[in-house]
Residue frames as a rotation matrix with the C-alpha (Angstrom) as fourth column:
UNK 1
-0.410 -0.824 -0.390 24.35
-0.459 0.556 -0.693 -31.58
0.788 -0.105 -0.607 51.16
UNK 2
0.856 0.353 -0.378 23.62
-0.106 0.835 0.540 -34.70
0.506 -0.422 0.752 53.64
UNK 3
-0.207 -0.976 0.064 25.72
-0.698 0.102 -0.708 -35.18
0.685 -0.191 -0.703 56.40
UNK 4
0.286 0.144 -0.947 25.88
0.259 0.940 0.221 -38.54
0.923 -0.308 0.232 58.59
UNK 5
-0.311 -0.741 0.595 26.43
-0.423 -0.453 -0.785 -37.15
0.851 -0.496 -0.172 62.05
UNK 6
0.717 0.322 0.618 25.82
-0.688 0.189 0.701 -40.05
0.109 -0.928 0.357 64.00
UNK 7
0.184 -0.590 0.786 27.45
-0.657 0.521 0.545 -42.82
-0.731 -0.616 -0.292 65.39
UNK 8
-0.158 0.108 0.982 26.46
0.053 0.994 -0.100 -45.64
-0.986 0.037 -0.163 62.99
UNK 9
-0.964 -0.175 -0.201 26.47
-0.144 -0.293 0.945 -45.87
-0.225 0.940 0.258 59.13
UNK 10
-0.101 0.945 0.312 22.98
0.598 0.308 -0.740 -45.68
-0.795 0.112 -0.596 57.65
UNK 11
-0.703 0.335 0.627 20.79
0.670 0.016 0.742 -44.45
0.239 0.942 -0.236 55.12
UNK 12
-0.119 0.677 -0.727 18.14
-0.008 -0.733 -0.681 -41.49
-0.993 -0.075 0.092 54.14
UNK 13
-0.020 0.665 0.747 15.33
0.976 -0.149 0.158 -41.20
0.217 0.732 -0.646 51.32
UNK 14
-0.599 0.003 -0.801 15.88
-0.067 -0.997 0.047 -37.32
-0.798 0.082 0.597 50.16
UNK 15
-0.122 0.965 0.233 12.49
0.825 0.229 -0.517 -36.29
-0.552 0.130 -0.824 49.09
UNK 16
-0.987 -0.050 -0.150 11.95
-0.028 -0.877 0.479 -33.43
-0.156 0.478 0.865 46.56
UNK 17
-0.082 0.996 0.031 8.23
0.891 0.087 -0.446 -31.94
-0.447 -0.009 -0.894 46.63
UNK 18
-0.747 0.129 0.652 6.51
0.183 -0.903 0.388 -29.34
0.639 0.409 0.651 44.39
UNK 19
-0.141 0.859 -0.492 3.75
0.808 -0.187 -0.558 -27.09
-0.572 -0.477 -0.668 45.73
UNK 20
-0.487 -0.281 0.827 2.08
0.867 -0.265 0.421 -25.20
0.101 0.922 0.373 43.18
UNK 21
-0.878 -0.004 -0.480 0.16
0.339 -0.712 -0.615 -23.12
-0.339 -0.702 0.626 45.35
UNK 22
-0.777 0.629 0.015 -3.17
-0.432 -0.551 0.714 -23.78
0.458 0.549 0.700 43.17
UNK 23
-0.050 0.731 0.681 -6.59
-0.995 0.020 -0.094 -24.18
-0.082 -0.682 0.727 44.77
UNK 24
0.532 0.794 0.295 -7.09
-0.816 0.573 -0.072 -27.62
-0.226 -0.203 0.953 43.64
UNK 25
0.655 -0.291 -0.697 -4.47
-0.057 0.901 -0.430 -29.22
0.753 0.322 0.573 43.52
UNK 26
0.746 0.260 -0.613 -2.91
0.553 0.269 0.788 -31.03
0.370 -0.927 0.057 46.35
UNK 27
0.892 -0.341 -0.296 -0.51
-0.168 -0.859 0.484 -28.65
-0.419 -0.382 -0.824 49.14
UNK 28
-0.099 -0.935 0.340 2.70
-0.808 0.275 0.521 -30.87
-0.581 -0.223 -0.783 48.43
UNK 29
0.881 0.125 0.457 3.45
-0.082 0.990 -0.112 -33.58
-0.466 0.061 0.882 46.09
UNK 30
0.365 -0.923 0.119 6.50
-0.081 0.096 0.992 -35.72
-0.927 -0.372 -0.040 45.94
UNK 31
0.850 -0.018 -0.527 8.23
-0.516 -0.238 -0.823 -35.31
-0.111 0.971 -0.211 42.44
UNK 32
-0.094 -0.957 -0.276 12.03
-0.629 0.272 -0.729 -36.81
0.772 0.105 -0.627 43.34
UNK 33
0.889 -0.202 0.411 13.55
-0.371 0.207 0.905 -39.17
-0.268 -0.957 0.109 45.57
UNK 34
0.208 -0.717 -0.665 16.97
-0.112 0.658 -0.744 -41.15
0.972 0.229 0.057 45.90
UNK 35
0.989 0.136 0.054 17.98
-0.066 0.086 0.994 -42.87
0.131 -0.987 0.094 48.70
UNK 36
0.370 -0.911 0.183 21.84
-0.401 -0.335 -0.853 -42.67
0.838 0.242 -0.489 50.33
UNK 37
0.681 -0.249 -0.689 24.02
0.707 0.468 0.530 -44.32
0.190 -0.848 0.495 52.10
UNK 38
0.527 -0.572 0.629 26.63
-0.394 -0.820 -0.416 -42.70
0.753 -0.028 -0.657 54.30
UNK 39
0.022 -0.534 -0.845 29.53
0.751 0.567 -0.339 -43.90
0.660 -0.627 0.414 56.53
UNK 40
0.547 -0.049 -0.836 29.98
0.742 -0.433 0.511 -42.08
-0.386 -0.900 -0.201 59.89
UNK 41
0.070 -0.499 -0.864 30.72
0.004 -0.866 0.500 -38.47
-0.998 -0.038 -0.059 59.54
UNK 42
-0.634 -0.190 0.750 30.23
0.575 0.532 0.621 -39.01
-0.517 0.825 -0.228 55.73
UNK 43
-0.086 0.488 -0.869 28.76
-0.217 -0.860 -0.461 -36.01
-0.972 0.149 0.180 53.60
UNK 44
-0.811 -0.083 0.580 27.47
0.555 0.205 0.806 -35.94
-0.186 0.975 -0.120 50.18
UNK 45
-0.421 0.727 -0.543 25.33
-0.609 -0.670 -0.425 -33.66
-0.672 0.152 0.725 47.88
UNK 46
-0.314 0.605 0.732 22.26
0.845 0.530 -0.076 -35.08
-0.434 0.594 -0.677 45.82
UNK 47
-0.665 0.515 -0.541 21.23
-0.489 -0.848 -0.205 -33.70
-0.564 0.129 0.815 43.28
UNK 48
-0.355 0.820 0.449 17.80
0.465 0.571 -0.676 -33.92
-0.811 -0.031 -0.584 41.74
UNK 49
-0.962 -0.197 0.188 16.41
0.251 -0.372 0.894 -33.44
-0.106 0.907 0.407 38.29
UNK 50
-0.105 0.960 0.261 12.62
0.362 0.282 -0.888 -32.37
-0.926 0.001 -0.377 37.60
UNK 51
-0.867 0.061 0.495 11.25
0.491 -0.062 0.869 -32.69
0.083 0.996 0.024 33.99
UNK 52
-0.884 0.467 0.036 8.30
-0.397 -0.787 0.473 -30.41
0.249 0.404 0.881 32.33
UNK 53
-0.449 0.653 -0.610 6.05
0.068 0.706 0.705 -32.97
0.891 0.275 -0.362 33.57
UNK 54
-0.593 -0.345 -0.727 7.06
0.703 0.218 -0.677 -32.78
0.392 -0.913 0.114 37.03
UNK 55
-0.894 -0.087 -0.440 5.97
0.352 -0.744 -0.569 -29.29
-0.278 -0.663 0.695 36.62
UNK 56
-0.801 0.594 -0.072 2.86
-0.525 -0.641 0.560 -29.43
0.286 0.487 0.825 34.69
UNK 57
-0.484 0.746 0.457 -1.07
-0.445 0.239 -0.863 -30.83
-0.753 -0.621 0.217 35.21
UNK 58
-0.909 0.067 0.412 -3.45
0.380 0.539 0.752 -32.22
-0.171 0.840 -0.515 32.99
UNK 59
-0.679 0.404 -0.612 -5.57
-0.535 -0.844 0.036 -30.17
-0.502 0.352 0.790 30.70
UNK 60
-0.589 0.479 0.651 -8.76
0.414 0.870 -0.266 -32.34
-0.694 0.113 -0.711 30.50
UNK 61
0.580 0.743 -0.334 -9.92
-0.217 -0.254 -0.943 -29.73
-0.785 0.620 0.014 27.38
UNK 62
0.189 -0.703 -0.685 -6.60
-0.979 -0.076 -0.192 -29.39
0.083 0.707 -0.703 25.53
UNK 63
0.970 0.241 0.035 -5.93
-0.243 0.955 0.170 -33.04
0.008 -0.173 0.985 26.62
UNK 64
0.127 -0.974 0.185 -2.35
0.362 -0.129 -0.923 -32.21
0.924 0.184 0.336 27.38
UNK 65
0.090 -0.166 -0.982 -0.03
0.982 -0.152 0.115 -31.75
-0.168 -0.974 0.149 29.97
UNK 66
0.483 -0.175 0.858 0.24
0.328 -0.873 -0.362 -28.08
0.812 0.456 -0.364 30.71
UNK 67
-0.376 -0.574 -0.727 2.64
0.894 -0.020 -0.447 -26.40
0.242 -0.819 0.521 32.63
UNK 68
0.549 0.729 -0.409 0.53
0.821 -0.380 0.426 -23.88
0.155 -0.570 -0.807 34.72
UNK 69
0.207 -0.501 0.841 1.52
0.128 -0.838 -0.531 -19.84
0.970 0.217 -0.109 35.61
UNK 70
0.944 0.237 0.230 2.34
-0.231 -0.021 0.973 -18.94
0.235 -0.971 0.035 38.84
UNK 71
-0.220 -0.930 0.296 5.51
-0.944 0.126 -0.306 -19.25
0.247 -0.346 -0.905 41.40
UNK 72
0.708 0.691 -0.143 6.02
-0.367 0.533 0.762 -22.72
0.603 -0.487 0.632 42.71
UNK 73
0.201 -0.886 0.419 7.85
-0.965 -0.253 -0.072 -23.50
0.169 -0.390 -0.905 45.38
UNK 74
0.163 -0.387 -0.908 10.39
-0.140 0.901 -0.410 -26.75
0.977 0.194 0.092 45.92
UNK 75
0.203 -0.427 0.881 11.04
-0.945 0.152 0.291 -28.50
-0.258 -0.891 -0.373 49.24
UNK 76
-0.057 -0.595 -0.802 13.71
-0.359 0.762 -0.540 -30.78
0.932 0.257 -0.256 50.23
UNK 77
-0.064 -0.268 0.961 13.84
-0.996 -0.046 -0.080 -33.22
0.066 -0.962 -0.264 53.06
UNK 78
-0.839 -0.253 0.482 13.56
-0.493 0.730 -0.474 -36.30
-0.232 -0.635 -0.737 55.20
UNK 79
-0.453 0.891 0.016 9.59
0.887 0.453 -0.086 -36.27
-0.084 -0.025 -0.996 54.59
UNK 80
-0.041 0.695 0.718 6.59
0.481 -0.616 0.624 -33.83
0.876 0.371 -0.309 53.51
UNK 81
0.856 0.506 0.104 6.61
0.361 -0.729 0.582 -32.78
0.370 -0.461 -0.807 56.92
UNK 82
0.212 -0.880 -0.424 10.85
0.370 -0.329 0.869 -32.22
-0.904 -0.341 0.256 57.66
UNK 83
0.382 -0.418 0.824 11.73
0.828 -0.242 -0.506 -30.01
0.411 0.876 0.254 54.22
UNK 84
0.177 -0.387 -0.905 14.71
0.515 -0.747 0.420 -27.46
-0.839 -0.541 0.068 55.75
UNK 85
-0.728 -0.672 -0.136 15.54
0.161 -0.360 0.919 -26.88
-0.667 0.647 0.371 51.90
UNK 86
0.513 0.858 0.004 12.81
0.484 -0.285 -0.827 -24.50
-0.709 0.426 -0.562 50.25
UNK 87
-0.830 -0.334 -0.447 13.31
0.058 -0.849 0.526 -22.48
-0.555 0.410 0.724 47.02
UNK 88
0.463 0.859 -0.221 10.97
-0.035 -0.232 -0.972 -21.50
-0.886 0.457 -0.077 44.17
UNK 89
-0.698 -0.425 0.576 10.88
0.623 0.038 0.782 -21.70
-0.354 0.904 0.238 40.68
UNK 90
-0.056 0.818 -0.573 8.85
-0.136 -0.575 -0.807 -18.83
-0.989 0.033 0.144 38.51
């Protein structure tokens, strides 16, 4: 959930990143966004969908995407470097 808890009505780009936690691929990358408006004192939840792509790489033998073993974890936020909302997928 998103809450507006200033003065003035405004907007925020909620950012969904994956991090698969393999060596070579990069620490964080962004997979979702949607931006939101919000009137003063104005709350709302976003939610965010990620498809089998989202979660897989490209297999330059099989030439396919593959979706890779391993935990990976999701942050949410403002930007790659504000994500208060972490979980994991396995």
């Amino acid at each position: 959930m998103i809450t507006n808890t200033g003065a003035y009505a405004g907007e925020e780009v909620v950012q969904l990143y994956l991090e698969t936690g393999l060596k070579d691929d990069p620490v964080v990358v962004l997979r979702n966004f949607e931006k939101v408006s919000l009137a003063v004192g104005q709350s709302t939840v976003v939610r965010m969908m990620l498809n089998r792509k989202d979660l897989a790489r490209w297999d330059v033998v099989k030439q396919d995407w593959v979706v890779t073993e391993g935990v990976k974890k999701v942050r949410v936020g403002s930007s790659s470097r504000n994500t208060p909302l972490t979980g994991t997928l396995t």
